[in-house]
C-alpha positions in Angstrom: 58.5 -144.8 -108.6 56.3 -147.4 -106.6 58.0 -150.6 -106.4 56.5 -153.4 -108.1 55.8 -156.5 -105.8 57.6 -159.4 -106.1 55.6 -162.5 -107.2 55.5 -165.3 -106.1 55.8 -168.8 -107.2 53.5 -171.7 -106.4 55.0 -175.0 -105.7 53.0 -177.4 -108.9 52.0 -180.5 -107.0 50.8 -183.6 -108.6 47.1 -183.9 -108.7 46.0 -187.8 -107.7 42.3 -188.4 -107.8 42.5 -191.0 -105.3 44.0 -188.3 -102.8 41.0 -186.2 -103.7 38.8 -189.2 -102.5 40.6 -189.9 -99.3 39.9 -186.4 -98.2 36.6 -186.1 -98.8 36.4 -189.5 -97.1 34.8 -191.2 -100.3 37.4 -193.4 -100.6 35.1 -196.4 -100.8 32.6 -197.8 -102.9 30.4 -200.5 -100.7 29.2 -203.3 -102.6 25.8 -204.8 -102.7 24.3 -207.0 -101.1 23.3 -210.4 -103.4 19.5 -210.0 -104.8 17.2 -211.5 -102.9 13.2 -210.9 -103.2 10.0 -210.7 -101.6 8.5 -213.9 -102.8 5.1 -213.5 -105.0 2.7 -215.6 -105.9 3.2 -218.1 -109.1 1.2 -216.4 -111.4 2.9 -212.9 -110.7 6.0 -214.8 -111.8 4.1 -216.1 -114.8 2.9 -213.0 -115.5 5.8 -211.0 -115.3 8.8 -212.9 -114.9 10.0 -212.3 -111.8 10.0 -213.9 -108.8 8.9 -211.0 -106.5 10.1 -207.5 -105.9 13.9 -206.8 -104.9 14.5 -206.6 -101.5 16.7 -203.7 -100.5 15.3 -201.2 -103.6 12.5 -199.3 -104.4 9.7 -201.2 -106.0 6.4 -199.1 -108.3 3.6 -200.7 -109.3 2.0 -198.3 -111.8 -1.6 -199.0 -113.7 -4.8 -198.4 -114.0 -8.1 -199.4 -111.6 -9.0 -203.2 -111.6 -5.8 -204.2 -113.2 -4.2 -206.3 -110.0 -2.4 -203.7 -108.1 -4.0 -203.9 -104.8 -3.2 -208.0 -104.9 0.2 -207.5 -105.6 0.3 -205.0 -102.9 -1.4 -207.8 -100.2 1.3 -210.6 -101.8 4.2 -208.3 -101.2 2.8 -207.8 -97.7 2.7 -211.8 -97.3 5.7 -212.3 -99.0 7.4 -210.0 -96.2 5.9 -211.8 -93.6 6.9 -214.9 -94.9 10.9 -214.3 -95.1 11.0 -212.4 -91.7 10.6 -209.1 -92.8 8.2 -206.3 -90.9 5.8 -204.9 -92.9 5.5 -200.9 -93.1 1.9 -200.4 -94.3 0.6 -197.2 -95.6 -2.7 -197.3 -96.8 -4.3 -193.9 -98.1 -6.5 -195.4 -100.3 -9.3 -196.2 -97.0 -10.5 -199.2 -98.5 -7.6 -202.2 -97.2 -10.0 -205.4 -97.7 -8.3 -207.9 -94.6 -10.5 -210.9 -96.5 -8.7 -210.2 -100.0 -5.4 -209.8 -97.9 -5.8 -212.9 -96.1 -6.3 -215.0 -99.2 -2.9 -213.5 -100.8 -1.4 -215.0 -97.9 -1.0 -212.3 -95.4 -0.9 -213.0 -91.5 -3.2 -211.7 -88.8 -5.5 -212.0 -85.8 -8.6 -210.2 -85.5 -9.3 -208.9 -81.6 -13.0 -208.0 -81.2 -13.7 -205.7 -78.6 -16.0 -207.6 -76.0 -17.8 -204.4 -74.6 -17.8 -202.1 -78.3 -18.4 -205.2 -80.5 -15.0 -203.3 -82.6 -12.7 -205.4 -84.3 -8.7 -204.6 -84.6 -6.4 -206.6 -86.4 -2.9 -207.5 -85.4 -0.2 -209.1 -86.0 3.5 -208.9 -87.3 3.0 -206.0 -89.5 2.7 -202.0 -88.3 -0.5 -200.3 -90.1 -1.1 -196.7 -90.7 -4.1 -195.5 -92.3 -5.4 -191.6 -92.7 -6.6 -191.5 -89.5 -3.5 -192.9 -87.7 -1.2 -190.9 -89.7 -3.8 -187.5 -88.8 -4.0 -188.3 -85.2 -0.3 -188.8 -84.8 1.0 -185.8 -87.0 -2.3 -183.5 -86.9 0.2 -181.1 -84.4 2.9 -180.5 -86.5 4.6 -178.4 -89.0 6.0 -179.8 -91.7 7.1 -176.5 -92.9 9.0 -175.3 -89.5 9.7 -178.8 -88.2 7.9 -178.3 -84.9 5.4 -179.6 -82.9 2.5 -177.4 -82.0 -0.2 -177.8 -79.6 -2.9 -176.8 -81.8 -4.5 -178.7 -84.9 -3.1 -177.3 -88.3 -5.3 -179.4 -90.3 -7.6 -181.9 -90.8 -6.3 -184.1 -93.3 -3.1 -186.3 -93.8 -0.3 -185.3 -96.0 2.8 -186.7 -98.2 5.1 -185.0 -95.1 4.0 -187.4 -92.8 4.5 -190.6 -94.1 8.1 -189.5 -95.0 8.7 -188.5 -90.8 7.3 -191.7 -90.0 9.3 -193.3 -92.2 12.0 -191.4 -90.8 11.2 -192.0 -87.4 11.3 -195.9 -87.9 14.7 -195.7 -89.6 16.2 -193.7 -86.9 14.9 -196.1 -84.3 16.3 -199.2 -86.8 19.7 -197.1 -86.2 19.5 -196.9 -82.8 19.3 -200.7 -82.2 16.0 -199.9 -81.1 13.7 -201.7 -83.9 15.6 -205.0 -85.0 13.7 -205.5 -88.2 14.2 -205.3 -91.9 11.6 -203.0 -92.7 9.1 -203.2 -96.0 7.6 -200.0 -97.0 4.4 -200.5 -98.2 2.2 -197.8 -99.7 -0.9 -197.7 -101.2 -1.1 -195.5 -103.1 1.2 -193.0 -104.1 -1.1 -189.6 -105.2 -3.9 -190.0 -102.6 -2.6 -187.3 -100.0 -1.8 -183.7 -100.3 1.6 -182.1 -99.6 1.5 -179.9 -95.9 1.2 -176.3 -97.9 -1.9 -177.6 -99.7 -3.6 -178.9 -96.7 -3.1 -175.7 -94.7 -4.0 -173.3 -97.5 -6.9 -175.4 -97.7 -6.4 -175.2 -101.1 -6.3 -178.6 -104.0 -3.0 -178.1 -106.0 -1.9 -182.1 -106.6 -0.7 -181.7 -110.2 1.5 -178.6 -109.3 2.9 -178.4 -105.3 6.1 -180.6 -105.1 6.2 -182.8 -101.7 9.6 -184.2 -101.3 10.1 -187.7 -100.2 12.9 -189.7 -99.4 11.8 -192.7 -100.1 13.7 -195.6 -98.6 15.7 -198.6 -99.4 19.0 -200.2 -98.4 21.1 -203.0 -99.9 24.7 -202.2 -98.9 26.4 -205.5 -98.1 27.4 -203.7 -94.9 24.3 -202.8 -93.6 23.0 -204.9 -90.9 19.4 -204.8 -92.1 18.0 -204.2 -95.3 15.0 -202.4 -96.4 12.3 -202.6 -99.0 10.1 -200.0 -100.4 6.9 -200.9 -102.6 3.8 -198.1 -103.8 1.3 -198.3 -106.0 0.8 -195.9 -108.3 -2.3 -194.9 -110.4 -2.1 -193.0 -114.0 -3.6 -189.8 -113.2 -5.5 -188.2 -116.0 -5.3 -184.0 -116.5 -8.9 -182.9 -117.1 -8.6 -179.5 -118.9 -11.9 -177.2 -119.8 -10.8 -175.5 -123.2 
């Protein structure tokens, strides 16, 4: 007859959750920094009773056309300017007005071109309209993560904000961009995601783009960064 194996006994140890913590190296909980804003205009703060949108968190502006989005948008970019922070601007829409922006407040110089007659704006801000973002990304694959040398499309996408946004932050890391950075987009549900644009095929209400969307308020951070979209309230046409 087989022998039957011996067991064997497991030491109990006391379970400490603060152990548990330590060596997953979660120890810590940073605190906050204090809230601080991006200043607004008085009747924003008579309006809505706030001073501005928090600085270090993600900020939505969500309504329908002609209801005093795209002014908010152009005071948050003034507001920015006006406490030191660099403003990050998206704008997918393709119709930024520079004359409403300036009278919101923001900052700029416009540089006409002597020979073309062409006028560029600048300034302490960093734009990026469709055609920036298409001329900078128009090479690469969202999907593999690769540059190519070809073009895979002919339109921007949801991807490519997030890898410049990316791309900014890594350089912020690096000590390379010594900036709190302000996000600004306008508007959120303008662009396709990459597998629409390459399909060549219109699938907004049911393709899933993934963005991180930035912000940091950590009391230990160095710098701290703002995000604020604008969002429209899409309506789902259905033929019954």
């Amino acid at each position: 007859m087989a022998k039957k194996p011996s067991k064997t006994t497991v030491a109990k140890t006391e379970y400490s959750l603060e152990d548990f913590k330590k060596s997953q190296g979660i120890q810590k909980t940073i605190k906050d920094k204090d809230l601080t804003w991006v200043p607004l205009s008085k009747a924003w703060h008579d309006a809505i009773k706030l001073p501005g949108f928090a600085r270090g968190f993600v900020n939505s502006v969500r309504g329908y056309s002609n209801t005093g989005k795209s002014t908010a948008f152009y005071e948050a970019i003034a507001g920015a300017q006006r406490i030191g922070d660099l403003p990050v601007i998206f704008e997918t829409e393709g119709n930024f007005n520079w004359t409403h922006a300036r009278l919101c407040g923001m900052q700029f110089e416009e540089v006409v071109d002597e020979e073309t007659g062409e006028i560029t704006y600048g300034g302490n801000f960093l734009f990026m309209g469709n055609k920036d973002l298409l001329d900078r990304y128009q090479n690469y694959d969202h999907q593999h993560s690769k540059e190519g040398k070809t073009p895979l499309r002919y339109e921007p996408v949801l991807e490519d904000i997030a890898l410049y946004m990316t791309e900014l932050l890594d350089l912020q890391a690096e000590g390379k961009l010594n900036e709190n950075l302000c996000f600004l987009w306008d508007s959120i549900g303008t662009l396709n995601g990459f597998k629409s644009a390459i399909s060549k095929t219109f699938t907004f209400l049911s393709e899933r783009a993934i963005i991180i969307i930035p912000c940091n308020a950590i009391e230990a951070a160095s710098e701290i960064d703002t995000t604020f979209d604008i969002e429209y309230i899409w309506y789902l046409i259905t033929q019954i």
